[in-house]
C-alpha positions, 0 to 999 in steps of 0.5 A: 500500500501506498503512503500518499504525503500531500503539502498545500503550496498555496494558490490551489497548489500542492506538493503529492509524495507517493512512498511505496518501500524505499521507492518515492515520487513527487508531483506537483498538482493544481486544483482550481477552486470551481473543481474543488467545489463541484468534485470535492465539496464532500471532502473535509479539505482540498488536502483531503480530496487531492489524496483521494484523487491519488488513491484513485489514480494508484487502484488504476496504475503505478505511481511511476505512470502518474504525470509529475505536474497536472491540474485535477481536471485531466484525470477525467480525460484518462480516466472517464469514471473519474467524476462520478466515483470522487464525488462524496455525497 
């Protein structure tokens, strides 16, 4: 299992480390506030959703596949189940 690290960098930015064994990577992620609202308002923080985004990005492919900048509002286009299994209602 993953260990899943995100670190708020201010203005919807967020540092994500990935830690499996001695293996890590880092992403940097934007989540505008209009995706925040729609996709995450079930969510206790943006934090909180941007880990639940990596969780379900890792259940579909290795954390090495993941892009290493993006914005929350590309996953969809690879992932078309996205949306609909994020949301928390």
């Amino acid at each position: 299992m993953a260990d899943i690290t995100v670190r708020p960098l201010g203005e919807g930015r967020f540092r994500v480390t990935v830690t499996e064994g001695a293996a890590k990577t880092e992403h940097e992620v934007t989540v505008r506030a209009e995706e925040l609202e729609r996709l995450g308002g079930g969510y206790g923080s943006a934090d909180e959703f941007v880990r639940a985004c990596f969780a379900f990005l890792l259940e579909r492919e290795p954390k090495e596949q993941i892009l290493r900048t993006f914005d929350v509002s590309v996953i969809g286009r690879y992932f078309p189940e996205f949306e609909e299994r994020i949301r928390r209602g």
